[in-house]
C-alpha positions in Angstrom: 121.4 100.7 95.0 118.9 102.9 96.5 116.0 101.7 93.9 115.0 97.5 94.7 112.4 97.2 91.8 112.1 98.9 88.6 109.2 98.2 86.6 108.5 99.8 83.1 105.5 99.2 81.4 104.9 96.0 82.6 102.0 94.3 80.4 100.6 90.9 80.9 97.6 89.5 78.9 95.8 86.2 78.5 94.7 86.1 74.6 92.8 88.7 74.3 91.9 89.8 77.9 94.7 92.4 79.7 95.7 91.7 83.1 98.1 94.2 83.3 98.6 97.3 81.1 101.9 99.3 80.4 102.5 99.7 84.5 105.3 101.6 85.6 106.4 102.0 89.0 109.5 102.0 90.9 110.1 100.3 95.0 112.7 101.9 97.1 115.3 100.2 99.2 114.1 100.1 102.8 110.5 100.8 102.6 106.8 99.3 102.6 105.3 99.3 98.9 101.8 99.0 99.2 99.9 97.7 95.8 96.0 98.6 96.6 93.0 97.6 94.2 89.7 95.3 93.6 90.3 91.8 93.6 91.4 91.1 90.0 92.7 94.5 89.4 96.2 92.7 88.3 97.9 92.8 92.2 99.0 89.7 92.8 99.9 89.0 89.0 102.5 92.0 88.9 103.7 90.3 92.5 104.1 86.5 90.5 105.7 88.2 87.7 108.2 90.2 89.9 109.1 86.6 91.7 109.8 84.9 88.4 106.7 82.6 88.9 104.6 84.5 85.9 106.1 85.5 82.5 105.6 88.7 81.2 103.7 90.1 78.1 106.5 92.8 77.7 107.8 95.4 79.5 111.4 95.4 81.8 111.5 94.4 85.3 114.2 94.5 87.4 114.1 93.3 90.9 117.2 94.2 93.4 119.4 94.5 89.8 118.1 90.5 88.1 115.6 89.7 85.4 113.2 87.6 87.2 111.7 85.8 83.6 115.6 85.0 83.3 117.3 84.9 86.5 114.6 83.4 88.9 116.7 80.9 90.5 118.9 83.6 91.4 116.6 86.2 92.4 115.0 83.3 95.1 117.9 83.0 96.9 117.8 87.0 97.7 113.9 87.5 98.1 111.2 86.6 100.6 107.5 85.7 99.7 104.2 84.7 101.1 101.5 84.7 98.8 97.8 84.6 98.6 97.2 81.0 98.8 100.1 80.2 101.4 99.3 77.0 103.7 100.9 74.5 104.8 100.6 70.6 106.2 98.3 70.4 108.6 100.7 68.3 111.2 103.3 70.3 110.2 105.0 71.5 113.3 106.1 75.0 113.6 110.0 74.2 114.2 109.5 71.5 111.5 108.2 73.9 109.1 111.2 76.5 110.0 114.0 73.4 109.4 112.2 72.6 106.1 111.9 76.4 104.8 115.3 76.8 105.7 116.7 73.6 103.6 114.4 74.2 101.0 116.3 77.6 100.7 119.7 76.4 101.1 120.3 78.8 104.0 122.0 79.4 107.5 119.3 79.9 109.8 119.5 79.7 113.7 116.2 77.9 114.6 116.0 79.1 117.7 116.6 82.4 117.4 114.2 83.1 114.7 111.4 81.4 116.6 112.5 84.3 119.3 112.4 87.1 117.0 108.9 86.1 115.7 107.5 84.8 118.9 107.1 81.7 118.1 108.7 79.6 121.0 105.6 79.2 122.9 104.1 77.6 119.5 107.5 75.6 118.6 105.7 72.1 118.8 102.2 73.0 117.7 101.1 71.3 114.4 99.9 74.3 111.7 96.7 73.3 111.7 96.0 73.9 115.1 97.3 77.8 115.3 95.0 80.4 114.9 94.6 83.0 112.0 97.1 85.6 113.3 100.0 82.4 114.9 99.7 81.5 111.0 100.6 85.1 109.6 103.2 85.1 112.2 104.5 82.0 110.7 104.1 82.9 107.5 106.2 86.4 108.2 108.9 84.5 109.8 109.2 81.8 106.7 109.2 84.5 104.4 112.2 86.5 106.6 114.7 83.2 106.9 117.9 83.8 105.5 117.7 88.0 106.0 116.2 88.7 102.4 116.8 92.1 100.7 113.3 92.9 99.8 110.2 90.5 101.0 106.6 90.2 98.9 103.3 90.0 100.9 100.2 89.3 99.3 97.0 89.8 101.3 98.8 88.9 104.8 95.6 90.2 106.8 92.8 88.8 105.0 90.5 86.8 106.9 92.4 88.0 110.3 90.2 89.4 112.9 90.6 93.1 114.2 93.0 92.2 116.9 95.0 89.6 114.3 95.4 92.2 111.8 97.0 94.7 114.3 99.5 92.8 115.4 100.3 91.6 112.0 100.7 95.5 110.8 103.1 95.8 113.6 105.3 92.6 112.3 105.8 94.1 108.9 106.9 97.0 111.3 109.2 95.2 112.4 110.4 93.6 108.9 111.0 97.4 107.5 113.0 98.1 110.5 115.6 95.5 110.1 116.3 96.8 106.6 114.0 94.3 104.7 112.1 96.4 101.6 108.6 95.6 101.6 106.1 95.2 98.6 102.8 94.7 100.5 99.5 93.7 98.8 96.2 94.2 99.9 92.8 95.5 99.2 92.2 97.0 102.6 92.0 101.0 102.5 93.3 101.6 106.3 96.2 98.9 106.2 97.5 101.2 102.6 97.0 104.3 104.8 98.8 103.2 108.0 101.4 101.1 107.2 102.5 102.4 103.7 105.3 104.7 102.5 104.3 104.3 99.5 101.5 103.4 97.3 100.1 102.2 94.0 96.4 102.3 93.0 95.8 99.4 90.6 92.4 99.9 88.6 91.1 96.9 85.6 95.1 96.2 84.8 96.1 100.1 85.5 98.5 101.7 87.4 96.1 105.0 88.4 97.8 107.0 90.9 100.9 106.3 92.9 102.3 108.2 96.1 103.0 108.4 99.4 99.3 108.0 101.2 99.5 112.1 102.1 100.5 113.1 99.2 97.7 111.4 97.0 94.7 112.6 99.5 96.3 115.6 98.8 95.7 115.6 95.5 93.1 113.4 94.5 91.2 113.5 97.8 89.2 116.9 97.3 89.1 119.8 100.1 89.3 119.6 103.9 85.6 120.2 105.2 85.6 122.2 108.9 82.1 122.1 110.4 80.9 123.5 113.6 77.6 124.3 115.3 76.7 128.1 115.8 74.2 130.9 117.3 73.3 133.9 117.9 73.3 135.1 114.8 76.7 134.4 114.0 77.6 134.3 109.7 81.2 132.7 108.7 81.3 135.5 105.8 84.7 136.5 107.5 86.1 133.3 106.7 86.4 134.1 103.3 89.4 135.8 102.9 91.2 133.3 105.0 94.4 131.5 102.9 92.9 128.3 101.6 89.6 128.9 102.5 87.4 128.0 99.4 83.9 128.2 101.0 82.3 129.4 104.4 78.4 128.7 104.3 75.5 128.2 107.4 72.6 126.1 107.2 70.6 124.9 110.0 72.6 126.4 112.8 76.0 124.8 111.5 78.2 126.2 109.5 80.6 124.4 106.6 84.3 125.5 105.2 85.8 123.5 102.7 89.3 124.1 101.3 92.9 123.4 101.6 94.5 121.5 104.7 96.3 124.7 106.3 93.0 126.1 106.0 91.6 124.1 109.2 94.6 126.2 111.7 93.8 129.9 110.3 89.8 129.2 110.7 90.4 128.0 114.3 91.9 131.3 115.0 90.1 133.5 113.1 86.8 132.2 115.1 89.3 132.9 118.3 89.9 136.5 117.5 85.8 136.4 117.4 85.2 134.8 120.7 83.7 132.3 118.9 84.6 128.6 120.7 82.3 126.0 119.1 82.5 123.2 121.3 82.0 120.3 118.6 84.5 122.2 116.2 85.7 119.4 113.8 88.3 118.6 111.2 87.0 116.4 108.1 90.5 115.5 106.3 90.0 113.6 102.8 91.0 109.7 103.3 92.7 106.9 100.9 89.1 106.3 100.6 88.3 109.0 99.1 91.6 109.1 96.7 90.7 105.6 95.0 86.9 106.8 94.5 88.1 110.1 92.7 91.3 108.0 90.4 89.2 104.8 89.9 85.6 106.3 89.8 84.4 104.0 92.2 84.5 102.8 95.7 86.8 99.7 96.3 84.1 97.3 98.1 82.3 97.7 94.5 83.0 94.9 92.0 83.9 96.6 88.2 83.7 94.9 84.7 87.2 94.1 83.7 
């Protein structure tokens, strides 16, 4: 079964107000989903609802072939989570907390060797509330991984993690999508969509506005590819024009602007060759996530929207 979820116009509501509205998207075995928005764009309720914990409006979900409104105590046994508001005891050992996950479960797990795989042996008698930010996450990942899961669900593993933290948690989900786990990663930071995503969904007020793999959209949505480089002597880009690609080619103030197409940026360079022209601060300006959400959404993401 190549596709793990399959969701077709999922709709949630609260009376009158819409949380989520007709989405439609599908999750591929073996890769990381990313779900990108604004806080209260409807992320983490789509991620409830696809663990059973939420009931659907309407709409049909399927998540690695079961119903999660009518098979949740199923589906639990084959899925991994850590959501939002994850914590645990503070006393709470580590290799306690990996014993009590693992009963809680009803699963075979190898204590030992999952602290390895995570880690975690240095930290094996440290109570929870004494780890730091990032030894929490690492927990966390390693709770959500016991019993080899098909398809795990993280919801905003890197918030509040400092630069250093969220690095080395990027390179843990890695790790997850390497041993065959599926991942459905949500967050509401623009570079962790664009680095570690195969995928990804744009949520906007409840909508599903664009979704693709992070190229593809900036692509797309992400308007041209700007090349700018300092100039003299006179020199006047008009020969750019014709250039595949090339939409613009204009000077001001002794630098000079193309815009257009991505495989614009390699027949410029050696057009300007051919000239003997060799700006020295010759640069590249490619269209980011960033830029896709502004142009789908119609503003930035940092900016808070009426619902």
């Amino acid at each position: 079964m190549d596709t793990v979820v399959s969701v077709e116009d999922l709709r949630k509501t609260y009376g009158p107000r819409v949380a989520v509205s007709d989405v439609s998207f599908e999750v591929r075995r073996c890769e990381i989903f990313g779900i990108l928005g604004s806080n209260g764009a409807g992320k983490t309720t789509i991620v409830e609802i696809l663990q059973g914990l939420r009931d659907r409006t309407s709409g049909q979900v399927s998540v690695l072939g079961l119903d999660p409104a009518r098979e949740k105590n199923r589906l639990r046994r084959v899925i991994g989570s850590q959501l939002q508001s994850s914590a645990l005891p503070e006393r709470l050992r580590i290799v306690e907390a990996i014993q009590l996950f693992a009963h809680a479960r009803n699963v075979p797990v190898d204590v030992e060797a999952t602290m390895a795989t995570w880690g975690l042996e240095p930290l094996r008698n440290r109570p929870f509330g004494a780890l730091s930010g990032g030894e929490q996450q690492r927990l966390f990942v390693a709770l959500a991984l016991l019993g080899d899961p098909e398809l795990v669900l993280l919801d905003e593993l890197t918030t509040g993690l400092d630069p250093s933290a969220r690095h080395a948690t990027w390179d843990l989900i890695r790790k997850v999508r390497d041993h065959g786990t599926t991942v459905v990663l949500v967050t509401h930071f623009m570079d962790e969509a664009e680095i570690l995503c195969d995928r990804v969904g744009i949520m906007d007020r409840g909508n599903l506005v664009a979704c693709d793999t992070p190229g593809a959209l900036t692509a797309h949505h992400g308007g041209p590819v700007t090349i700018t480089f300092s100039t003299t002597n006179g020199y006047q880009p008009d020969h750019l024009l014709p250039i595949p690609g090339v939409d613009s080619a204009t000077l001001g103030d002794g630098k000079v602007t193309v815009t257009g197409q991505s495989t614009a940026a390699v027949h410029v360079a050696a057009a300007l060759a051919e000239k003997g022209v060799t700006p020295a601060d010759y640069r590249t300006h490619y269209p980011s996530l960033e830029d896709v959400f502004l142009s789908v959404t119609g503003h930035r993401l940092s900016e808070k929207v009426a619902s």
